[in-house]
TORPA-178134 format. One line per field, with one value per atom (N, C-alpha, C, O): residue number from 1; atom name; x, y, z. Coordinates in steps of 0.1 Angstrom, whole numbers, plus 5000, padded with zeros to 4 digits. Layout:
# TORPA-178134
n [NUM,...]
atom [CA,...]
X [X,...]
Y [Y,...]
Z [Z,...]
# end
This chain:
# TORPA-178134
n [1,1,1,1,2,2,2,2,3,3,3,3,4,4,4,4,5,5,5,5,6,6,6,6,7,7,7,7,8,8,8,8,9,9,9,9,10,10,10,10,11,11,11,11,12,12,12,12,13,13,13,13,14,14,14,14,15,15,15,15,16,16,16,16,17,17,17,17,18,18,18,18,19,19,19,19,20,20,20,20,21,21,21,21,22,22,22,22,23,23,23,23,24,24,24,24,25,25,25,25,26,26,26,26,27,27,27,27,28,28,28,28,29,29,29,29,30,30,30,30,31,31,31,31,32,32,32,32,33,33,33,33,34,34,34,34,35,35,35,35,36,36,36,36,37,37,37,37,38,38,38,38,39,39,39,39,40,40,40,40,41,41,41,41,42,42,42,42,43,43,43,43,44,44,44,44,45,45,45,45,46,46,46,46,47,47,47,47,48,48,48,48,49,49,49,49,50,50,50,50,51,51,51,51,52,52,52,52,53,53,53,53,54,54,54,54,55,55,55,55,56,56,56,56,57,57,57,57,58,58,58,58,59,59,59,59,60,60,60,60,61,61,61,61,62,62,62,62,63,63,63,63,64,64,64,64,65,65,65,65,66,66,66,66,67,67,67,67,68,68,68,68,69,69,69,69,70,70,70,70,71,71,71,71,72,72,72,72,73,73,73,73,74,74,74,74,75,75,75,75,76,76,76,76,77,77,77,77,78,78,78,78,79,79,79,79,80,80,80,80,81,81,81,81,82,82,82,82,83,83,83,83,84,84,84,84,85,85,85,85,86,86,86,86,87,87,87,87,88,88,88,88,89,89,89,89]
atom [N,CA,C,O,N,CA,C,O,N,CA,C,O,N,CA,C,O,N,CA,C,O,N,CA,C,O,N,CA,C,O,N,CA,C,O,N,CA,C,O,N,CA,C,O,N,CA,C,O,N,CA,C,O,N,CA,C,O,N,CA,C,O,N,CA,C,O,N,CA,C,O,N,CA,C,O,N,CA,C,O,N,CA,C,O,N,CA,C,O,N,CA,C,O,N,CA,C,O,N,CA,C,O,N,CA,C,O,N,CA,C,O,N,CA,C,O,N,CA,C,O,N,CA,C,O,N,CA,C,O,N,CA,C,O,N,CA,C,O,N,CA,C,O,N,CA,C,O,N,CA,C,O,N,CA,C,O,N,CA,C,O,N,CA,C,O,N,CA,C,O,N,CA,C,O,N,CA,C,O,N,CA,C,O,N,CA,C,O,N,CA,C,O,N,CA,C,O,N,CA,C,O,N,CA,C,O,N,CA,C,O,N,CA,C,O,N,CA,C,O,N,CA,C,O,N,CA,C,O,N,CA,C,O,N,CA,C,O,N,CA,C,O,N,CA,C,O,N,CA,C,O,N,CA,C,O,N,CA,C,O,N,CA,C,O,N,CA,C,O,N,CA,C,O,N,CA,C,O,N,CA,C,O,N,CA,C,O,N,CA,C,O,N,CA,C,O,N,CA,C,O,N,CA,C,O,N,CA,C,O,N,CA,C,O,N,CA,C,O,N,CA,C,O,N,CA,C,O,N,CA,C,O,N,CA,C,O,N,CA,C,O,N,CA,C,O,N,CA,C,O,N,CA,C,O,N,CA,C,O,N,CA,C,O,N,CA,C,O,N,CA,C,O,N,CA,C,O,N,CA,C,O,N,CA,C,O,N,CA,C,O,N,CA,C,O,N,CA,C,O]
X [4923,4931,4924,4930,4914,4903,4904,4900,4907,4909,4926,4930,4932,4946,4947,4954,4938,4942,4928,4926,4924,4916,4928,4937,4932,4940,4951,4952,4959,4969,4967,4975,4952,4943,4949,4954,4946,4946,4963,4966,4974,4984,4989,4998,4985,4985,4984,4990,4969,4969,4974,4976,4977,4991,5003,5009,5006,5021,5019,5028,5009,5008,5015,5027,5005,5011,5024,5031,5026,5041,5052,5064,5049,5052,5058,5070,5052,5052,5057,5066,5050,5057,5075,5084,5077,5093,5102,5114,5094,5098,5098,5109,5091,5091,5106,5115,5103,5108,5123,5130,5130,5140,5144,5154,5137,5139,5144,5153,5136,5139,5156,5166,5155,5170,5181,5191,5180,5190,5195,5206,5182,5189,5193,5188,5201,5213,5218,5222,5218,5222,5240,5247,5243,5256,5264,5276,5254,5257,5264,5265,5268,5273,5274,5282,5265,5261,5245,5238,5239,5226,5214,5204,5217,5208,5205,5195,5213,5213,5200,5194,5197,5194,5181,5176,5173,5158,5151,5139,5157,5150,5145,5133,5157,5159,5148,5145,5145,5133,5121,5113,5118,5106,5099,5088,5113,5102,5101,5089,5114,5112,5100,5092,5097,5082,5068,5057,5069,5059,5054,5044,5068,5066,5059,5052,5063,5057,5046,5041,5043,5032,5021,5013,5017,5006,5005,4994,5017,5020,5014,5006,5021,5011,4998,4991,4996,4975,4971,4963,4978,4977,4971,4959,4986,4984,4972,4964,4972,4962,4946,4939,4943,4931,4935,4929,4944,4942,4940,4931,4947,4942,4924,4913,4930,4909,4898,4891,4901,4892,4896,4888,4910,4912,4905,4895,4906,4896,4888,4884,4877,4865,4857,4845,4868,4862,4864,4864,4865,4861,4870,4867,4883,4889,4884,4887,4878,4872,4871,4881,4862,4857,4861,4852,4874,4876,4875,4880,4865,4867,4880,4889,4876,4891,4888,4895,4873,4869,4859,4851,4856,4842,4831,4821,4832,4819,4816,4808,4825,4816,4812,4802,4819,4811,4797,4789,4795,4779,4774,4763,4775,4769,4764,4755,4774,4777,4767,4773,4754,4754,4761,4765,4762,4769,4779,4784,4789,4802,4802,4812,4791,4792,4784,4772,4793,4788,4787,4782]
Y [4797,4806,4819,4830,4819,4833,4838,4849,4835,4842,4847,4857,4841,4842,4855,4864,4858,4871,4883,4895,4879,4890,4890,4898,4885,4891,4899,4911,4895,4903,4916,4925,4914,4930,4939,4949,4932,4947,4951,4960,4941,4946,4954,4962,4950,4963,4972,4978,4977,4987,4996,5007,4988,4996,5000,5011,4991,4995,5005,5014,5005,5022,5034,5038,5040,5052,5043,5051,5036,5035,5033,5033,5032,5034,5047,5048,5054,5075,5080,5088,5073,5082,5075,5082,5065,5062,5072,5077,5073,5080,5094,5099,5100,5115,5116,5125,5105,5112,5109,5119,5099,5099,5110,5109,5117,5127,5141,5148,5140,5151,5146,5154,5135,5133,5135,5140,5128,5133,5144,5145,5152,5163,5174,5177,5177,5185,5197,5194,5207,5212,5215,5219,5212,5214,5200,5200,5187,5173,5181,5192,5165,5163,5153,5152,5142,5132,5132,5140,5124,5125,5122,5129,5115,5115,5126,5127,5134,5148,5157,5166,5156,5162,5164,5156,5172,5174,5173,5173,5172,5167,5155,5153,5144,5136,5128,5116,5136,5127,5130,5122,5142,5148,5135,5129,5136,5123,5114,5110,5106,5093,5092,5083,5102,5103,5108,5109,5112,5113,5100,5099,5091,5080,5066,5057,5067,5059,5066,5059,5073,5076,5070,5064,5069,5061,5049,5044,5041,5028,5023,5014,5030,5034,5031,5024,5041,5039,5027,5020,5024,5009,5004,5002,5000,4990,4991,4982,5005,5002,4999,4990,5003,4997,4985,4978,4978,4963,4958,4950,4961,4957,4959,4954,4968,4976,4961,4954,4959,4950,4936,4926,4934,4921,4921,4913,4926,4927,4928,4926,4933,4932,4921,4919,4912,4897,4898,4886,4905,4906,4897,4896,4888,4880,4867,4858,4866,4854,4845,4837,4847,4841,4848,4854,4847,4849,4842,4831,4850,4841,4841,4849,4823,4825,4827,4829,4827,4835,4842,4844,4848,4857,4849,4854,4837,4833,4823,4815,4825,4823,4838,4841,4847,4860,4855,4854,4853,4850,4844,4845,4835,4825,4823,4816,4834,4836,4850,4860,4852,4868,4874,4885,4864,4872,4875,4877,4879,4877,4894,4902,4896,4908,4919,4919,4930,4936,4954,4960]
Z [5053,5045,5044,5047,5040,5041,5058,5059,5070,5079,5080,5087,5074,5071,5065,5070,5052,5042,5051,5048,5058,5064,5073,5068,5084,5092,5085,5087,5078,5066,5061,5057,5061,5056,5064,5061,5077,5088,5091,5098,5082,5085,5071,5071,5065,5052,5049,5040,5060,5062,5069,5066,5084,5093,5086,5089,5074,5065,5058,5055,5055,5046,5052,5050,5060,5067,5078,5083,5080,5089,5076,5079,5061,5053,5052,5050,5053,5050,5064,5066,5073,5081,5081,5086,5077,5082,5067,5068,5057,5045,5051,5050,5055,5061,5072,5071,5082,5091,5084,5085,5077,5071,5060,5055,5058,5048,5063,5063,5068,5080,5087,5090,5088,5092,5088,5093,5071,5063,5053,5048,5051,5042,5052,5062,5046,5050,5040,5029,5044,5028,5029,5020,5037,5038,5034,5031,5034,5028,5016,5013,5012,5001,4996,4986,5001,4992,4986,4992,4975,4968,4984,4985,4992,5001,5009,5016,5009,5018,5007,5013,4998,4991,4990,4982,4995,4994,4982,4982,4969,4956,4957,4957,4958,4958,4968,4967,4977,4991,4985,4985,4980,4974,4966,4967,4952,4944,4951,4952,4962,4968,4972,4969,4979,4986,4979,4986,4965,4962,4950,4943,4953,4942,4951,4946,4963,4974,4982,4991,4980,4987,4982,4990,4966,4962,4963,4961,4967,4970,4980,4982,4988,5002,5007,5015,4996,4994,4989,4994,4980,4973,4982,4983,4992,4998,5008,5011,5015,5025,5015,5019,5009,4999,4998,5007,4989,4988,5005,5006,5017,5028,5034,5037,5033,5035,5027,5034,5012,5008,5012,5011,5016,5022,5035,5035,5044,5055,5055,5067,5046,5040,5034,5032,5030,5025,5015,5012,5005,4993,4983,4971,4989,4983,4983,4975,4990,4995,4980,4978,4971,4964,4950,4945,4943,4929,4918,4915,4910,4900,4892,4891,4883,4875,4860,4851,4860,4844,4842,4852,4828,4829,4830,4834,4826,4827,4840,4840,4853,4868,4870,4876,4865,4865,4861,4869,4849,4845,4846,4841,4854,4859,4875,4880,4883,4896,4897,4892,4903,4901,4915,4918,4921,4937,4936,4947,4926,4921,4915,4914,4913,4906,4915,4918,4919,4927,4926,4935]
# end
């Protein structure tokens, strides 16, 4: 299972930016100013994309430390924290 969520890492982090870039180039496709529906509308992609972009990052960080191991071994309370010092890093 721990090689399972490392490999998963490295695809979390590919989704990020193929995340933004599919948000980008769809914003380039569809606004239009001569549209006339809400998707044509360059406001409207602005927030889209500035509300997912951090998401984005999220995810590539939660991937980054999935690939890094760092899930490996969670504790389920504070006190294998205290008890565990390898736990605490």
């Amino acid at each position: 299972m721990n090689a399972l969520k490392k490999y998963f890492g490295l695809i979390w982090i590919a989704m990020g930016p193929l995340a933004i870039y599919g948000l980008v180039d769809a914003a380039f496709r569809f606004v239009d100013p001569a549209g006339q529906k809400d998707i044509n509308n360059p406001i409207v992609w602005i927030i889209i994309i500035g509300i997912f972009t951090p998401i984005a990052i999220g995810l590539m960080i939660f991937g980054w430390y999935a690939w890094k191991e760092e899930y490996d071994r969670i504790p389920h309370s504070s006190v294998e924290l205290e008890e565990d010092p390898t736990l605490r890093k």
